[in-house]
N, C-alpha and C positions, 0 to 999 in steps of 0.2 A: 856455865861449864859443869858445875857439881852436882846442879840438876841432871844433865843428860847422863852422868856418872851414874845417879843414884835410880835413874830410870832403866838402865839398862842391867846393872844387877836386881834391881824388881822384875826387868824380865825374864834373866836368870833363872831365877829363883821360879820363878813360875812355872818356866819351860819344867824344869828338871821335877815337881810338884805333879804336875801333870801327866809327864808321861810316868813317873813310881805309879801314879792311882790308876793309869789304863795298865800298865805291868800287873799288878795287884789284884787289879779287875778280871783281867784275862785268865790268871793262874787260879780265882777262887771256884771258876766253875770250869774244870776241865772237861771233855769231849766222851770220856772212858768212866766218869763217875758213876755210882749207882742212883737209882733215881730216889729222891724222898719217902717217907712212911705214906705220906696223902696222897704219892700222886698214882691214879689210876692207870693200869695196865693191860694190856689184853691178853688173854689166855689162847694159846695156839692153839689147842686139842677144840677145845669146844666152845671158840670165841667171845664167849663172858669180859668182863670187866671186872676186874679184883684190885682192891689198895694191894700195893706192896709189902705194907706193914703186917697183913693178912695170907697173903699168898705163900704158897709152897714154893720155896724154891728148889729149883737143882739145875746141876752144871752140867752139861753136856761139850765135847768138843771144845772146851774155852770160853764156851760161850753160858752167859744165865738166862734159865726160863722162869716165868712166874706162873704159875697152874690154879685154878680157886678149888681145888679139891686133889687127894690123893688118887681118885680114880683117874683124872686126868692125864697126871704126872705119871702114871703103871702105863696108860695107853701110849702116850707119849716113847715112852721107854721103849718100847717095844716095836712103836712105828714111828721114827724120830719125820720121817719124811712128810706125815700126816697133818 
């Protein structure tokens, strides 16, 4: 009897362990975050690859662009549609 007692608060215990580390899990990388320094991005104006941690940014509409040069980011500006 003390056995199935002590077996089912072990799974308890477990249950409630589990589902904190998927909660935990889920809220460390949210959908909205910015992307890392390393990771590669593409430039809309003149479709290069730039780090992050390198790129120009700017905000447009809400929204962030990453640009690998200021010329980019001016032409950009000017024809958001391009």
């Amino acid at each position: 009897m003390y056995k199935i007692i002590i077996i089912l608060v072990l799974l308890i215990i477990l249950f409630f362990m589990v589902r904190r580390a998927i909660r935990d899990w889920g809220e460390s990388n949210p959908p909205n975050a910015a992307p890392g320094k390393d990771v590669m991005i593409q430039d809309p104006v003149c479709k290069t690859y730039v780090t992050v941690g390198t790129a120009i940014v700017e905000e447009t509409a809400g929204k962030t662009y990453y640009f690998c040069s200021q010329d980019c980011a001016r032409h950009f500006k000017r024809s958001p549609t391009s």
